[in-house]
N, C-alpha and C positions, 0 to 999 in steps of 0.2 A: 420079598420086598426089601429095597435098600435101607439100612439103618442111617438115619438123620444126623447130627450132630445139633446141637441148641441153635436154634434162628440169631441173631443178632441182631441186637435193640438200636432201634433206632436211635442216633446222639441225643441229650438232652439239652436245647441250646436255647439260654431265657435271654430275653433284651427287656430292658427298662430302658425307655426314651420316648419322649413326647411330638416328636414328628420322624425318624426317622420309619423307614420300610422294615429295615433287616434282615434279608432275604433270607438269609440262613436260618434265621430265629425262627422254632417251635412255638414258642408262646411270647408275646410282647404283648408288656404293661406300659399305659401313657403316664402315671402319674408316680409319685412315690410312696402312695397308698397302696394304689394297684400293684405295687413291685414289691413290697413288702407281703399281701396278700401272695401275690406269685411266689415269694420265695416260701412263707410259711407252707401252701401246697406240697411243694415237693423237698418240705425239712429232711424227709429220709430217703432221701436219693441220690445219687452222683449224680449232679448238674455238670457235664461235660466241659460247656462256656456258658458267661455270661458277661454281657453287654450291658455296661454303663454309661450312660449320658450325664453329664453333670444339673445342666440345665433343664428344669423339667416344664418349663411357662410360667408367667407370673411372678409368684414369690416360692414355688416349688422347685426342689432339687433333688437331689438322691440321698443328701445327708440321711434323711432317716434311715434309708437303705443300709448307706453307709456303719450308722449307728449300731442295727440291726444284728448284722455281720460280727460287727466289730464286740458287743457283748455276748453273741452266741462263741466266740472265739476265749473271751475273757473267762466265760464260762467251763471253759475246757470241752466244748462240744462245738465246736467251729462244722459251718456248713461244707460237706465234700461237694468242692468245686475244681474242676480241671484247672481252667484259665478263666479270670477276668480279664475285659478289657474294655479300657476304659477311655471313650471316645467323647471326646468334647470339643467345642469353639473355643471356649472357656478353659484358658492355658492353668489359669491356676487353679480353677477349682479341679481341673482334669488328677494337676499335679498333688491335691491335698487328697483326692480320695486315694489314688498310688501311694501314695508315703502311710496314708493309716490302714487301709490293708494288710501293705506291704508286713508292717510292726507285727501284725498279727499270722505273717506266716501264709496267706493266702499267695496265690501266684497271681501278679497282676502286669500287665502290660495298658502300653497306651498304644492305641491302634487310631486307623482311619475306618468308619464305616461309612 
């Protein structure tokens, strides 16, 4: 019998965004509760990418996400994440969640999804 080598795991790719599909995304949360629940799930994981939407409906956004992130980083136990990227209509809130990431040493990009 041939000897195996380890399978290789499937990427782990979270979107947070309130209408988009994300075809590539594994798990997508609509709200900035749900995305905050998503990311607690999988605190001890490499999360490969993750997809931010600024605008989340309403009077919701990603901030909290945002927040989230940003004191698990202040903490010295920042979340292992590949890439962010962060996709919005919303030129400047795109631009504010990049620059406070960024501060924190995450890798973040602004894309088109």
């Amino acid at each position: 019998m041939e000897e195996q080598g380890p399978v290789p795991s499937t990427p782990l790719i979270l979107g947070i965004d309130d209408l988009r599909l994300l075809p590539r995304a594994t798990r997508i949360a609509r709200t900035s509760k749900e995305g905050i629940q998503l990311l607690k799930e999988h605190r001890d994981r490499l999360i490969d990418e993750l997809w931010l939407d600024h605008d989340l409906g309403g009077d919701d956004s990603i901030m909290p996400v945002v927040t989230l992130l940003e004191e698990a980083a202040f903490n010295g136990n920042p979340f292992q994440i590949g890439m962010i990227f962060v996709h919005s209509a919303n030129p400047s809130g795109a631009e504010t969640v990049v620059r406070v990431l960024t501060r924190w040493d995450y890798r973040v990009r602004r894309a088109v999804a």
